[in-house]
N, C-alpha and C positions, 0 to 999 in steps of 0.2 A: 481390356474389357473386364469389367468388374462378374460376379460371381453370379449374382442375378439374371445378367444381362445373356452369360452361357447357359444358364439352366433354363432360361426362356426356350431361345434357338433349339435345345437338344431339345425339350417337350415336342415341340412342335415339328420340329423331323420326324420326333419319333412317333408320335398320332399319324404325320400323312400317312410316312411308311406305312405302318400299321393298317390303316385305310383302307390305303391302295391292296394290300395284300389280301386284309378279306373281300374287299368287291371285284377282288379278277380284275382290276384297272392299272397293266403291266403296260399297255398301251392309251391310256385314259390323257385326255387333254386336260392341262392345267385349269381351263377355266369351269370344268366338272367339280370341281372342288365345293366343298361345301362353304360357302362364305361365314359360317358362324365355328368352325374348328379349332380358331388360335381362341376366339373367345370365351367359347364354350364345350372344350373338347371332350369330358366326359358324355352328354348328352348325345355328341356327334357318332362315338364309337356304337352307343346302343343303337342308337339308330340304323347304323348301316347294318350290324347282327341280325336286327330284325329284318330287314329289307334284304338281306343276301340269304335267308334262313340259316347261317352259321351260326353255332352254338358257342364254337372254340376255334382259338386258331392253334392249327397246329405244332408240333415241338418244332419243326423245322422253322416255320416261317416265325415262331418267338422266338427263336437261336437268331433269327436272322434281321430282324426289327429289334431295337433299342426304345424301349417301352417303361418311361418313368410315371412310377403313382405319383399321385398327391401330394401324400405323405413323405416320399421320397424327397420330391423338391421342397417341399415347405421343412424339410430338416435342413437341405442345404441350403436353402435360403436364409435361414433361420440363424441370427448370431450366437453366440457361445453365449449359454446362461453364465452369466455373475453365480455360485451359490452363495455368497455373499449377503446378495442383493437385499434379501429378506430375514437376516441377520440383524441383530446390535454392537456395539462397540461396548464392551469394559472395560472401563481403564481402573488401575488400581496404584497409587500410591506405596512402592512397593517397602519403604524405608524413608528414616526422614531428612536424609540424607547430610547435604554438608552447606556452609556457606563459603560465596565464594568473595562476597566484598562483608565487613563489620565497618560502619562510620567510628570516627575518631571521638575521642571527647573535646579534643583539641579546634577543631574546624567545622562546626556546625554549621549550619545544616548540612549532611554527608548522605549520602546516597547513590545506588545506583540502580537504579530501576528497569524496569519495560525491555528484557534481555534477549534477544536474539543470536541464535545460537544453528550454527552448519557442524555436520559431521561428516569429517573430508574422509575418502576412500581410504586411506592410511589409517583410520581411527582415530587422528587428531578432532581436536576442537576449536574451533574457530566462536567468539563469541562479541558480541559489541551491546554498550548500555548505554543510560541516559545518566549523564552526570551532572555536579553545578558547575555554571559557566565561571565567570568571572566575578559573580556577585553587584556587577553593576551598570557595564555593560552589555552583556550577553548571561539569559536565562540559564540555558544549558548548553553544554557540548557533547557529544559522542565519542565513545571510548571502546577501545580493542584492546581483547588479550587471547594466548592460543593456549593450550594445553593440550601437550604429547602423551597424559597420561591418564586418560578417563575423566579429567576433569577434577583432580584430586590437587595437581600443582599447576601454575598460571606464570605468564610472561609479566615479565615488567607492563601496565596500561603504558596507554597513550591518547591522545586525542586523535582520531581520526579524522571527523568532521567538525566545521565548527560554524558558525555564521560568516556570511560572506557582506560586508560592510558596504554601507551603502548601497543594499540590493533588497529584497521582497520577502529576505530570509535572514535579517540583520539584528533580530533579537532573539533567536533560539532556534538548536538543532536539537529535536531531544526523539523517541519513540522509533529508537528505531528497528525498522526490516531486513535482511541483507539475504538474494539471491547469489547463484554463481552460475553462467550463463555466459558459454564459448567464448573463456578469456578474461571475463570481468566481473568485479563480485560490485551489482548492484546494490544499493542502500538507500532505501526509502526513508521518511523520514516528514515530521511536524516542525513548521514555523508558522513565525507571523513578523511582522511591521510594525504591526497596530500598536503602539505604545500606550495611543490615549486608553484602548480597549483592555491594557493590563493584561496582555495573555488570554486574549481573545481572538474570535475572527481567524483562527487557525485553517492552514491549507497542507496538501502533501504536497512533499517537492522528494526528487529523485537524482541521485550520481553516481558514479560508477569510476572503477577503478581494478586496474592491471593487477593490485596488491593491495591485500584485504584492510591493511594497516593504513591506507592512500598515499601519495594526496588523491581526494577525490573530485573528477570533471563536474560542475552541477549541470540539469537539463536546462536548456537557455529556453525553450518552446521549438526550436528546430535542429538542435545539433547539442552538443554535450561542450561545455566551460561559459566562463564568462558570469553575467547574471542572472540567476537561477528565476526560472517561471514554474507553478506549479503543477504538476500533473493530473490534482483533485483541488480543483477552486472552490471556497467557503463563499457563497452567493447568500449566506441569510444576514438575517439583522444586526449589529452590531452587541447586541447583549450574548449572543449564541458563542460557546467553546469555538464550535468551529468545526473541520474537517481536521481528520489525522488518523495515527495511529495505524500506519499501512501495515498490510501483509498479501505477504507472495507466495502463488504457487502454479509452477508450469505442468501442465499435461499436455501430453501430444505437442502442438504449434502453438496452444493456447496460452499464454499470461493470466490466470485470475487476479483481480486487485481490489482485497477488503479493507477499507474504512471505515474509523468511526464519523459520523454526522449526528451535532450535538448542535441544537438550538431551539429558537421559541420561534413558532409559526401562527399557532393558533388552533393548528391540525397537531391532533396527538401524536398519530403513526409518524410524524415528523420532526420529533426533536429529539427522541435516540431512539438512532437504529444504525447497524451495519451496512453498509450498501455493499454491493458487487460490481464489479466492471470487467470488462475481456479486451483482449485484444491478442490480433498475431502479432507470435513475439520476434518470427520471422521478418517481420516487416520494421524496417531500421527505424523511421519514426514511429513506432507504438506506444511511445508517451503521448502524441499527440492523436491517437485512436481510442482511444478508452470509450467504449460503449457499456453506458447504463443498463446494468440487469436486472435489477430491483434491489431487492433488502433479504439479508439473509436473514436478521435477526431485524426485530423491531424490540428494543427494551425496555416499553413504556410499564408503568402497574397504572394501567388506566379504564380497568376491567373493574368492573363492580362485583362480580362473583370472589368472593374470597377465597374460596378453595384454589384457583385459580394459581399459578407458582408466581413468584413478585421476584421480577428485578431490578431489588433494591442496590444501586448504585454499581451495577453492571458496570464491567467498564473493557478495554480494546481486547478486542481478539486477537489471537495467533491460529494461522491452520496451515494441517500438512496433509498430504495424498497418501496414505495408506495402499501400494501397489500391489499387496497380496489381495486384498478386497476389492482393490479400487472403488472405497469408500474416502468422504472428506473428512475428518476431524477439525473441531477447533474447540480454543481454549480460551477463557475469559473469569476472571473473577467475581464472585460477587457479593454484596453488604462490604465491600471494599473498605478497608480499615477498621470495620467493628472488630468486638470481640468475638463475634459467630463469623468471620467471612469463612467462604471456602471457595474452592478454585470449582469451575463449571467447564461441563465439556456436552459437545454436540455432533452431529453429523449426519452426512448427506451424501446422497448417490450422484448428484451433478454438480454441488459447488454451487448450485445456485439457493438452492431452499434445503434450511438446515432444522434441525429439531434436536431439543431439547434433551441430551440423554441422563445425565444425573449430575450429583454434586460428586468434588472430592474434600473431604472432611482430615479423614483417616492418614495420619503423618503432615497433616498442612500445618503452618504455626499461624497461631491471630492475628488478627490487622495484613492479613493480606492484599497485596494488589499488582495488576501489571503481570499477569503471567505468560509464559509462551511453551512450547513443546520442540523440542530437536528436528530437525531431518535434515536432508542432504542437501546439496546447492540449488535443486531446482523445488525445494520444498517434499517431496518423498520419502516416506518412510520404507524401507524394503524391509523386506520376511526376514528375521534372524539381526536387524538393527538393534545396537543397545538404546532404550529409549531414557528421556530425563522430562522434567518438566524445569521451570524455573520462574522463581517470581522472588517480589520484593515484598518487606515486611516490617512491618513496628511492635510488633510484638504481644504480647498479654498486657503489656504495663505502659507500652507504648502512648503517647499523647501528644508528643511534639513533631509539628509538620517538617517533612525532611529530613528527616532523621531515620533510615530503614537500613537495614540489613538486606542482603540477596542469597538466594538460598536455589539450588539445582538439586534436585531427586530424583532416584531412580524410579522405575512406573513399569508398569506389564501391561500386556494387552490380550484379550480374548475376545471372544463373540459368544454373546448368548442369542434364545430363541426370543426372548422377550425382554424387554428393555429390566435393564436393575437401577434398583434406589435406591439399594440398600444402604449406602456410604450415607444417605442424607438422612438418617436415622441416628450417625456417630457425630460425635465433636469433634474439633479440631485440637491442636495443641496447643493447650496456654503457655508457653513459651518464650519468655522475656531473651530481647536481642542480647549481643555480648559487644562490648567496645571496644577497641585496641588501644592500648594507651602509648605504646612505643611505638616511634618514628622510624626503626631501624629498617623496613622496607620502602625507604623515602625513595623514588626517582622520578627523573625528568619526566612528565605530563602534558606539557601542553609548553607550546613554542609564542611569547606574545610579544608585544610592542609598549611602547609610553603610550602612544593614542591608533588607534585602530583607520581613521580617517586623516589623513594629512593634506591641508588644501594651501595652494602654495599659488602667485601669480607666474605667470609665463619671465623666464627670462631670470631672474633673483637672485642667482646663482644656486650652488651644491648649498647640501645638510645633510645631516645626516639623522640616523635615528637609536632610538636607546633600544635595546633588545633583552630579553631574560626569559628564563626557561622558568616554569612553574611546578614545583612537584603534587604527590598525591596529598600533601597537605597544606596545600595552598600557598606555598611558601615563595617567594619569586629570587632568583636569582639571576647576577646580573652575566652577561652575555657579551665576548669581546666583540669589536663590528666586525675584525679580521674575520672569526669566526662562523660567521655566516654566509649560506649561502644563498643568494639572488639568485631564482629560476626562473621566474619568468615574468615580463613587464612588455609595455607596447612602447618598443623606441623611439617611435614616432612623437611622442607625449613625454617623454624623460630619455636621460641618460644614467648609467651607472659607472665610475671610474674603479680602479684597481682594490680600491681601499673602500667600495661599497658607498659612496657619498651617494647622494641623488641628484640631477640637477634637473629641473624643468622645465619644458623647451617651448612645447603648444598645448593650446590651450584644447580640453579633454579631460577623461577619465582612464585611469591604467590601475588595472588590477593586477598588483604583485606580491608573487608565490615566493615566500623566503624558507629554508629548511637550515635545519641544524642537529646532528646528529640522530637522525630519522623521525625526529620533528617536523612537522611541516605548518605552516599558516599562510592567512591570506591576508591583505592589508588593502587599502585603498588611499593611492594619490589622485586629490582634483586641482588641477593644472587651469586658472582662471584669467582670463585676460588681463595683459598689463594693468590698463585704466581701469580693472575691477567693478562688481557691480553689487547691489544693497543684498548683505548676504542669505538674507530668504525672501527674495524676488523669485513667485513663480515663474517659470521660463518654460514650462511642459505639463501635461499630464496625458494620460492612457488608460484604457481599460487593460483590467483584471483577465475578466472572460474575455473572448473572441464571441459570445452568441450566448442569449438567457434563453432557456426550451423551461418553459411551463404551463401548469394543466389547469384549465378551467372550472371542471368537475372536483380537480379536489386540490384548493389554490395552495400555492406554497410562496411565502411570502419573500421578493429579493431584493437583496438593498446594493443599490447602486455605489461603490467604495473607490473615485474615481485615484489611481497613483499619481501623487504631485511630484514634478521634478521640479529644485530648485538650482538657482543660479550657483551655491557654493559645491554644485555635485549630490549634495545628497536628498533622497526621496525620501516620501511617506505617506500613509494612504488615508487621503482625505475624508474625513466625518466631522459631526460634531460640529464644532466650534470652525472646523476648518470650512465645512459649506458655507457658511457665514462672512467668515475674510475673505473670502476670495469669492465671493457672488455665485459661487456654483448655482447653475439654474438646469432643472431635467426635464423635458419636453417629450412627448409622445405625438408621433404622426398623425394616428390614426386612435383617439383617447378613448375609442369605443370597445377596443381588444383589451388594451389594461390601464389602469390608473397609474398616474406617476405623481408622489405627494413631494413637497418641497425637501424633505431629506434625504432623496431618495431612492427611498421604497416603492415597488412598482407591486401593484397588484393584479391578475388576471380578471378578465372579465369575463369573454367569450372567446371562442377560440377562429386564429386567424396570425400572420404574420406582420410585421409594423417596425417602424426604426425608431429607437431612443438617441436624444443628441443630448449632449452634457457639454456646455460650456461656463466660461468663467469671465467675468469682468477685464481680466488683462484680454480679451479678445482670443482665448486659447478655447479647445473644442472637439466633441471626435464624435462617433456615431456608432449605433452599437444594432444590432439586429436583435429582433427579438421574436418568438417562434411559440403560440400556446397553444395545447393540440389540448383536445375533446378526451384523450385517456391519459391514463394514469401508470 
């Protein structure tokens, strides 16, 4: 029984009692009662004083009745003040600390950006960044190092995550978030598909893993491995960035999950802003629960008032829980890459709606971007934590894209009564990056392949494949097959002999996990029928979403991006030129709730529920639900 629920009960004993004592009703029938005493029992006690002419009751029968004020119960009803509450955050750049990656001269473009960062109970440091991929297949990869020592010396990198070929996430893993959560350090994380779109049309996708280094399971939509589905699906137009840039942080049961939402709608408040979502985290599928909470931040300068603060090229948040307060901080950059950026921080009492606390100037270096702030594995800062911030940077003199430095700083924390600004009155540091010109910290980086896709007919016999490891200077070397080790493939679809060949049996797709000395990658065999077929015959397609929810009042524009599967195995998601080859045609049930234009884009009308179907000339088809409510 909750707290409440006894402070009721006791009241209300202790008024009958009371009652009964002064009206001499030691014998009184229950139905004497006064029918208005649980609802109104101050008024009821006057009443009967006056009616019995007692004045007081006396010390005996108040020794002997359990007689709560008001006041009394509305204290123990009453939750424990936050003194917090009505407080501000300070945060203060405390030093300018140290870098933890310098780019080569050797291997440009070099970077490592967008850092996420855990601080385990031992006082180690757990950290992962966004790196370059391959330079031509794959954007970027994800990379982990730990450091036992405040963050002053670092582990050999590695690649952690990388794209998984032929799936929804097959040109870039980069931004990433990483939780730790009974057992497993999740890692949020920005892809896309979209080739035509160049690093557009981005989504968050999510995986998880036993060991922070991986290999890491991806979210399939219902279970963990295999081909990764988003968690936060990019529904707008095809010119828009996209969705990405997660961050985590658990209180209580809850999951919060902030993204960035970057595109062209039409509606201001809707082409950057932060959005919110929750979910229990209890509940084994909560990738698949994420409920929309609005927008922590909206980043538009779309205000006509100048005085007005301008977030000039704002860009992804990091936020952590502050448990002495239990206040939200978060951390975002902004005028990104100029020579004025500075790092911004914010915060909030629910994690839903956040405000704008000040800049930090003071110890930043220019051309900043991509920052984030430390805490524990469930995102928490505790009372007495060493805190860091960390971001990427190109410097005072900086100008060429991909080229940053990363840099971790120490920070303090206090509360004042009224918010400070003062840091947005100082400058940052003009501070030109520094290069490393020797290779003598060269090691193994990333585990890769001759071709990442290998499509092979049923039956062909064995092959094999070229293998090489890649260092931090993009250097490749070559890999004996003995060497390697095969973990995991669908037998059913291949075989593997002693000496690592492949052989191909039926016809499928098998996703295999190869490692080599705590390397790990993923690869993709498609296993196609003897008699083969025209190698990009569509043979499939599917929605993105599961359901489009849009508002009438204040439309937000979505573009239908139907995924093509083709006959050689591998996907991509149809726009463009592609609705065209393949006859895509989009239909509305009911064309009075929303418009569906020929590429497309649906627009709301009125509000009301209706099906969208998308099919294609090969006779291929699916049906998508769509839901526009009257609010926003």
């Amino acid at each position: 029984m909750i707290r409440s629920e006894k402070v009721k009960i006791r009241k209300t004993l202790a008024l009958i009692t009371a009652v009964a004592m002064m009206a001499g009703m030691g014998g009184c029938k229950p139905e004497a009662q006064d029918p208005d005493i649980e609802n109104n029992p101050a008024p009821a006690v006057e009443e009967v004083k006056e009616n019995t002419g007692a004045s007081e009751v006396s010390n005996n029968e108040t020794n002997n009745a359990e007689v709560i004020s008001d006041n009394e119960v509305a204290e123990e009803e009453k939750e424990p003040e936050n003194p917090y509450s009505d407080k501000h955050i300070k945060i203060t750049v405390t030093d300018p600390g140290n870098d933890v990656f310098t780019p080569s001269t050797t291997c440009l473009p070099d970077y490592r950006y967008g850092p996420s960062m855990i601080l385990n109970e031992d006082g180690s440091i757990d950290a992962w960044f966004s790196a370059p991929g391959d330079g031509s297949r794959e954007f970027d990869w994800i990379t982990y190092r730990h450091s036992d020592d405040d963050g002053n010396t670092w582990s050999d990198e590695k690649v952690a995550i990388s794209p998984s070929p032929a799936s929804p996430d097959a040109l870039s893993t980069c931004d990433p978030d990483v939780f730790y959560y009974e057992g497993y350090y999740y890692l949020g994380y920005t892809a896309t598909i979209n080739r035509r779109a160049k690093g557009l049309c981005n989504s968050v996708y999510l995986a998880r893993s036993v060991d922070p280094a991986g290999p890491y399971e991806k979210w399939n939509g219902h279970g963990w491995g295999g081909s990764p589905v988003p968690i936060v699906y990019y529904d707008g137009v095809d010119i828009g960035w996209g969705s990405g840039e997660p961050s985590f942080v658990i209180v209580d049961d809850t999951i919060y999950v902030y993204s960035t939402k970057d595109g062209y709608s039409g509606v201001p408040d809707r082409v950057r802003v932060t959005e919110v979502r929750t979910a229990n985290i209890k509940e084994e599928d909560w990738p698949a629960k994420l409920e929309f909470r609005g927008y922590a931040a909206i980043r538009n300068d779309t205000v006509k008032d100048s005085t007005d603060y301008k977030f000039r090229d704002s860009d992804s948040w990091d936020v952590a829980y502050i448990e002495e307060s239990k206040k939200f901080v978060a951390v975002s950059t902004n005028r990104r890459f100029k020579n004025n950026s500075c790092i911004l921080y914010f915060e909030s009492n629910d994690g839903i709606d956040f405000e704008r606390v000040s800049e930090l100037n003071t110890n930043v270096i220019a051309r900043c971007h991509n920052s984030a702030i430390m805490a524990d594995g469930l995102g928490h800062i505790k009372e007495g934590d060493p805190m860091m911030i960390g971001y990427a940077y190109a410097g005072a003199a900086g100008s060429r894209w991909g080229v940053w430095a990363t840099r971790f700083a120490p920070v303090s924390l206090e509360y004042t009564d009224e918010i400070d600004r003062s840091d947005e009155d100082n400058s940052n540091l003009k501070q030109s990056i520094r290069y490393r010109n020797s290779s003598s910290d060269a090691a193994p980086m990333m585990l890769s392949t001759d071709s990442l896709i290998y499509t092979k007919a049923a039956g062909t016999g064995a092959f094999k494949i070229n293998y090489f490891w890649q260092d931090n200077y993009k250097r490749k070397h070559s890999i004996n097959n003995s060497e390697i080790s095969i973990l995991d493939y669908d037998p059913e679809i291949l075989s593997v002999d002693d000496d690592n060949w492949i052989s191909p049996k039926l016809p499928g797709i098998s996703r295999v996990i190869i490692g080599y000395e705590g390397l790990w990658r993923e690869i993709c065999l498609c296993v196609l029928p003897s008699a083969g077929k025209e190698a990009k015959e569509l043979t499939g397609f599917y929605p993105m979403a599961s359901r489009y929810e849009m508002s009438a009042i204040q439309p937000y524009v979505i573009k239908i991006r139907p995924m093509g599967m083709y006959s050689d195995n591998t996907i991509h998601e149809l726009t463009g030129r592609d609705l065209i080859n393949h006859g895509i045609r989009f239909e509305c049930e009911d064309d009075s709730i929303c418009e569906v234009r020929n590429d497309g884009t649906v627009v709301p009308l009125k509000e009301g529920n209706t099906v969208l179907k998308v099919s294609s000339k090969e006779g291929l088809s699916y049906s998508i639900d769509v839901h526009v409510t009257g609010e926003w």
